[in-house]
C-alpha positions in Angstrom: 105.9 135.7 106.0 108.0 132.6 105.4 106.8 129.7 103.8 103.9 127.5 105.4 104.6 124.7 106.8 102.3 122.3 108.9 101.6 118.9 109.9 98.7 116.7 108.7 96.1 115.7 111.6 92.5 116.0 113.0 92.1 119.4 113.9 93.9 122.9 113.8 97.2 121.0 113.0 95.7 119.6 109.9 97.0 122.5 107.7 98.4 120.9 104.5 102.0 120.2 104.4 104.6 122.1 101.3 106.3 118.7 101.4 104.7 115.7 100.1 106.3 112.5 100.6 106.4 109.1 98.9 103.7 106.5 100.1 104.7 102.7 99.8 101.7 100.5 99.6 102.9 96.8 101.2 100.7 94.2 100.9 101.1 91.2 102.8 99.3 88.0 102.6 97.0 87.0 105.3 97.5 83.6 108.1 96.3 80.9 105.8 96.4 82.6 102.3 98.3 80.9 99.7 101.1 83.6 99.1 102.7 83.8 95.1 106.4 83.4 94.3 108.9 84.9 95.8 111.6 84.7 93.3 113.5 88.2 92.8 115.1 89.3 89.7 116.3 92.6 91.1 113.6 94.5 89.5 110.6 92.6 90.3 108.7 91.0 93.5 106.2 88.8 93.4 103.8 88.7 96.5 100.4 87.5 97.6 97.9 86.7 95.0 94.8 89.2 95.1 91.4 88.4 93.0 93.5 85.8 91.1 96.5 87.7 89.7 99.8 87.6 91.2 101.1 91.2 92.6 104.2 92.6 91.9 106.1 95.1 93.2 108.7 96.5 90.6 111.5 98.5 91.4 111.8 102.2 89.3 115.4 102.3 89.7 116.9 105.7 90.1 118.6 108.1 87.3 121.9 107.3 85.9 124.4 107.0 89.1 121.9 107.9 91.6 121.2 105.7 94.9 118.0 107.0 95.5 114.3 107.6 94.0 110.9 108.4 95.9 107.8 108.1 93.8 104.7 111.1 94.6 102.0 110.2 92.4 101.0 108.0 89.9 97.7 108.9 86.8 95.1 105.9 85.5 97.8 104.8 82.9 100.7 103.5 85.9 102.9 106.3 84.6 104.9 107.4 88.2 106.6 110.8 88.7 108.5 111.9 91.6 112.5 112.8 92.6 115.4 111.5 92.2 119.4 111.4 93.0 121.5 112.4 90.1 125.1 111.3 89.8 126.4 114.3 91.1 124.1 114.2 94.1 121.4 116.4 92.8 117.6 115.9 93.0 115.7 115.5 89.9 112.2 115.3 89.0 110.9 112.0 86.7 108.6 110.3 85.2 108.6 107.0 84.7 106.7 104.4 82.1 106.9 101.0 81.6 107.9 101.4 77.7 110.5 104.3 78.7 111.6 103.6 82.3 112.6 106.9 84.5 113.2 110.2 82.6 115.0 112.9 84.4 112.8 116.4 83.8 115.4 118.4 84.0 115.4 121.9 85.9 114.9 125.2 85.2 117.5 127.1 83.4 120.8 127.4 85.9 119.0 125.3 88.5 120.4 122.2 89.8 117.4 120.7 91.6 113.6 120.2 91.0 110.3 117.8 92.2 107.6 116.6 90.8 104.6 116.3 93.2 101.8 115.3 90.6 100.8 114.2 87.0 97.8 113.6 85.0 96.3 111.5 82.8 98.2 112.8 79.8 101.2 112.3 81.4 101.9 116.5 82.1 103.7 116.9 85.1 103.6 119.8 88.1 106.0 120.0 90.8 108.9 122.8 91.8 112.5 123.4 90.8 115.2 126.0 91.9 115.9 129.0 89.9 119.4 130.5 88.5 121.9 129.9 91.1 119.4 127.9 93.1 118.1 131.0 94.9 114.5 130.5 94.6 111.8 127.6 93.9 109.6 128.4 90.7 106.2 125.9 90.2 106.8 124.2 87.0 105.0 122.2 84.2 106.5 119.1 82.1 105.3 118.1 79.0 106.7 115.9 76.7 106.5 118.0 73.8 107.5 121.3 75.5 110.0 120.2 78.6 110.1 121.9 81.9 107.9 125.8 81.7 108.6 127.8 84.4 105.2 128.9 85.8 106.2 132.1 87.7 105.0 134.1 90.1 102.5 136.2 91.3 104.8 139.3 92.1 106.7 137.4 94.5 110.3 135.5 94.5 108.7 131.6 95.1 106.0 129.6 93.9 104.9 125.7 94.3 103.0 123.6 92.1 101.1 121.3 93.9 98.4 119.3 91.3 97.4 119.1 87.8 94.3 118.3 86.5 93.6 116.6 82.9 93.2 120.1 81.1 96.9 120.9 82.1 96.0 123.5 84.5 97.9 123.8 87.6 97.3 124.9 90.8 99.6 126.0 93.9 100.7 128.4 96.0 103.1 131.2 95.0 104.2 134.8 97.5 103.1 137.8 96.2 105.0 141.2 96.1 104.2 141.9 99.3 105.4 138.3 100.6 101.9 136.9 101.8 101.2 133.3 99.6 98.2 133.0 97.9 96.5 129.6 96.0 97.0 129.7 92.4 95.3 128.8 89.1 97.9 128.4 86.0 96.5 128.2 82.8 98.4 127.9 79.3 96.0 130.6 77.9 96.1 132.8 81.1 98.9 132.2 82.7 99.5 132.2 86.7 96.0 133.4 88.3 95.8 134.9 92.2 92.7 133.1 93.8 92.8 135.4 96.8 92.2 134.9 100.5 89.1 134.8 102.6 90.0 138.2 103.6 93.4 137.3 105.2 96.7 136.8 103.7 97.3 133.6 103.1 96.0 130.7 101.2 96.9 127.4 99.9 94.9 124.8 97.5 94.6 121.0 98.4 93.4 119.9 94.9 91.5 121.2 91.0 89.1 119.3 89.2 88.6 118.7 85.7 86.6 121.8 85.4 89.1 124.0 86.8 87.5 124.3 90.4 90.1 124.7 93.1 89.7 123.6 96.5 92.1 124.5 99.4 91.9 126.5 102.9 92.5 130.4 103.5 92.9 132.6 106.6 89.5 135.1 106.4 89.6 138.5 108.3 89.2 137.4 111.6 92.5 135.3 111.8 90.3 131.8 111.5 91.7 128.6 109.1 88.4 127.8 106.4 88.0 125.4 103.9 86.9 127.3 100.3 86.5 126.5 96.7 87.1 128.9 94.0 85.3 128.5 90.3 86.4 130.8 87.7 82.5 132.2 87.7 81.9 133.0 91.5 85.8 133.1 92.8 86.7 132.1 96.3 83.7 130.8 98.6 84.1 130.2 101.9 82.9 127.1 103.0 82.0 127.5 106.8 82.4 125.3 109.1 80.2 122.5 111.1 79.3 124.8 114.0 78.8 128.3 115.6 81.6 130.3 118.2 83.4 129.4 120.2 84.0 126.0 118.7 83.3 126.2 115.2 86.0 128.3 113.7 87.8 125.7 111.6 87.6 124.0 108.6 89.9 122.5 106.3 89.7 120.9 102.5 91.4 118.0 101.1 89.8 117.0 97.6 86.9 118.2 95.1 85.2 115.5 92.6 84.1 116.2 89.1 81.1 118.0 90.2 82.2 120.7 92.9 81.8 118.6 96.1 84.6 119.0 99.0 85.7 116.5 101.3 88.0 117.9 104.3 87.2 118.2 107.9 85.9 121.5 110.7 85.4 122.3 114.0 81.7 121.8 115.4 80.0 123.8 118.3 81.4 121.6 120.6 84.9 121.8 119.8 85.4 118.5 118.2 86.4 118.0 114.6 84.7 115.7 112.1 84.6 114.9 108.5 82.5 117.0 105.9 80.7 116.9 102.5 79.7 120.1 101.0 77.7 120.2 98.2 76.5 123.8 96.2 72.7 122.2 97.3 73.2 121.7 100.4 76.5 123.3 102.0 78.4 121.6 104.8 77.3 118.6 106.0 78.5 116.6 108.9 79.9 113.2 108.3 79.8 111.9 111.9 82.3 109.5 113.5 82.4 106.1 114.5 81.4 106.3 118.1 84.3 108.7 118.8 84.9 113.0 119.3 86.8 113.2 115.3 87.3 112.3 111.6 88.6 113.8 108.8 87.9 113.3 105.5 90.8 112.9 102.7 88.9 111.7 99.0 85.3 112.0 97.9 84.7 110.2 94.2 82.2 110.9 91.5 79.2 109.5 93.4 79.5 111.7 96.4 81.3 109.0 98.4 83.5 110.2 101.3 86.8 108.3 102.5 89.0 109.3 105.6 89.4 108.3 109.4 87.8 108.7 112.3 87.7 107.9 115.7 85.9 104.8 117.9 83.8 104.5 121.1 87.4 103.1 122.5 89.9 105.7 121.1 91.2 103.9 117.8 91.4 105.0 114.3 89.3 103.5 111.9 89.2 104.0 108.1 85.8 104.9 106.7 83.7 104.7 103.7 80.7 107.6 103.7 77.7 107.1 101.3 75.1 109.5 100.8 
């Protein structure tokens, strides 16, 4: 089995991507709405004034020689990691801070190349890098104190780490010795974990908590794409879907909140696909749309509040707010 890769969309296409890319916030200032300075310094520029303070975009710069950088993800203290060019044309993984500017993390030992796709609020960074001879891509872990730690495998050539939580722990996807890929749970005490499947061979996480609960989608027995989340107590759950046969074999996760609730969206009776909550109380609740056939849900906070898209009476997308 090669490596998944999918797009991102409402319905069966919405299995998570390997790749994540760079998003560029713009903000631009409204007809009639005094706009800030425009004066650029090459690092810094200013632009409209929001709630009173002036917003500025500031350029990361790249490492030494490079041309070009892409930021992935960025924790509560505005440190940013992501990739960049090296002189010689390589791709490194950074981090950057305001005191320290960009930091090149290295690669693994006799690798030329590596990403960084998230970091936490200490500052630890997960991402992938190439091996010896840039044969394979190991999931790795930066620290300032310890470098880049290759995370391994789980019996398998290739691993990716895809998110960190605040404990350290990682979680990914990594091919096993008989080449299906399975989600992951890496812990410094316990090393790389297998989460399993739904009863099929392959499954991939979208996101872990601060508890260490993982949330992701797996193929089950019967060939169907379901949401699940896996606790260290009860292991992987499957998390249905929003409807009976022959519609409602889909579902798909996208982020868990500090208390075990999944956002994501499934397939109802009818064949239409719409944002979900799910909740140990109370399983998988539909979100509804906004007049339209879908949604999809992408971030649910503390509170139990949902964000996403979803559809209008007239066809258009329309960002949401859910509240229970």
């Amino acid at each position: 089995m090669s490596a998944p890769q999918s797009t991102h969309s409402t319905g069966p296409l919405r299995v998570v991507s390997t790749v994540l890319g760079a998003v560029l916030a713009l903000a631009l200032a409204a007809p009639g709405t005094a706009a800030a300075s425009t004066d650029i310094d090459h690092e810094r520029v200013s632009g409209p004034s929001v709630h009173g303070h002036t917003a500025t975009m500031t350029d990361l710069g790249t490492l030494p020689g490079g041309r070009g950088s892409s930021a992935s993800a960025i924790n509560a203290l505005g440190q940013v990691t992501g990739s960049a060019d090296t002189a010689g044309g390589d791709s490194h993984a950074f981090r950057w801070t305001a005191s320290g500017g960009m930091r090149d993390l290295g690669t693994l030992p006799g690798g030329t190349n590596s990403s960084a796709r998230a970091i936490n609020a200490r500052g630890q960074v997960a991402g992938n890098a190439s091996t010896a001879g840039d044969t394979s891509q190991h999931a790795f872990r930066w620290t300032a104190s310890g470098g880049i730690q290759d995370l391994g495998t789980l019996g398998g050539t290739i691993s990716y780490g895809s998110a960190i939580n605040e404990r350290g722990q990682v979680t990914g996807y990594a091919s096993t010795a008989g080449g299906d890929y399975h989600a992951f749970r890496w812990t410094a005490s316990g090393g790389m974990q297998d989460l399993g499947t739904l009863g099929g061979t392959f499954s991939y996480p979208s996101a872990i908590n601060a508890a260490g609960q993982v949330t992701g989608n797996a193929y089950t027995a019967g060939g169907d794409y379901h949401a699940f989340r896996w606790t260290a107590s009860g292991g992987m759950q499957d998390l249905g879907t929003l409807g009976g046969t022959p519609g409602g074999t889909y579902s798909s996760a996208s982020a868990i909140n500090a208390g075990g609730q999944v956002t994501g969206n499934a397939s109802t009776a009818g064949g239409d696909y719409h944002a979900f909550r799910w909740t140990a109380s109370g399983g998988m609740q539909d979100l509804g749309t906004l007049g339209g056939t879908g949604s999809d849900g992408y971030a649910i906070n503390e509170r139990g509040q949902v964000t996403g898209h979803a559809n209008t009476a007239g066809g258009d997308y329309h960002a949401f707010r859910w509240t229970p």
